[in-house]
C-alpha positions as CSV (number, residue, x, y, z in Angstrom):
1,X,-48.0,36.5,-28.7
2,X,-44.8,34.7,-29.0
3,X,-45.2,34.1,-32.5
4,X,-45.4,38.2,-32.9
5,X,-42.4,38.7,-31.0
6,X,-40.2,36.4,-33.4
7,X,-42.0,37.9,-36.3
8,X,-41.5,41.7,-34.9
9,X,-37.7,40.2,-34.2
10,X,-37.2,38.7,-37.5
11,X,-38.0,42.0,-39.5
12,X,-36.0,44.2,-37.5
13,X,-32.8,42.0,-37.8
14,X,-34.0,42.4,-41.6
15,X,-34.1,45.9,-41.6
16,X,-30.9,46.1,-40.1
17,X,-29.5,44.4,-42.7
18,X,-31.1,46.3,-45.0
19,X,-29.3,49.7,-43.2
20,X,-25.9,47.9,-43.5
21,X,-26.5,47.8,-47.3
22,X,-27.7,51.2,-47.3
23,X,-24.0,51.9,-45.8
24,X,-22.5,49.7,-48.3
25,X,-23.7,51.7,-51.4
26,X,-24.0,54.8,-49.9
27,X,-20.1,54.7,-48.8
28,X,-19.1,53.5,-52.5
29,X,-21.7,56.6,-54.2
30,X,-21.4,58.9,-51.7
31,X,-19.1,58.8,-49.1
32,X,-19.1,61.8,-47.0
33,X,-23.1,61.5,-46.6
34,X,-22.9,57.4,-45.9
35,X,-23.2,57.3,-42.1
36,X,-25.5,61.1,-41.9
37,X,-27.6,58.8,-44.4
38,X,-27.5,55.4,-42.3
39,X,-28.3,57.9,-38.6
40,X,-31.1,59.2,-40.1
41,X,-32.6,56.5,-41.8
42,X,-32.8,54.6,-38.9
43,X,-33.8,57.6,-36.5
44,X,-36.8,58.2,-38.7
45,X,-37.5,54.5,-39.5
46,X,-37.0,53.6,-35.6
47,X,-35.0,50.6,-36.7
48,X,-32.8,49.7,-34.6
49,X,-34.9,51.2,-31.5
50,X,-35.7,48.4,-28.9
51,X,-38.6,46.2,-29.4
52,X,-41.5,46.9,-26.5
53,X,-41.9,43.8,-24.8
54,X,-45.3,41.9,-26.5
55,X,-45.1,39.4,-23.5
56,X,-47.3,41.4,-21.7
């Protein structure tokens, strides 16, 4: 289970990344939608929601 947990950790710290970028281009394209776009992204996409605990 520990092995899960890093994994599970490892691809939301990528996906974070990845709604960064998403902020990057969408502030250069589009700047008045860049942070509506970014919120519901990751509202939707529950990326940046808290990890449930896989210890137990």
């Amino acid at each position: 289970m520990a092995q899960l947990s890093h994994l599970l950790n490892s691809v939301q710290l990528q996906l974070v990344a990845f709604l960064a970028s998403v902020g990057e281009w969408a502030t250069r394209y589009a700047p008045p939608l860049a942070d509506a776009l970014v919120t519901k992204l990751d509202e939707n996409l529950a990326i940046t929601t808290p990890l449930r605990d896989t210890q137990s």
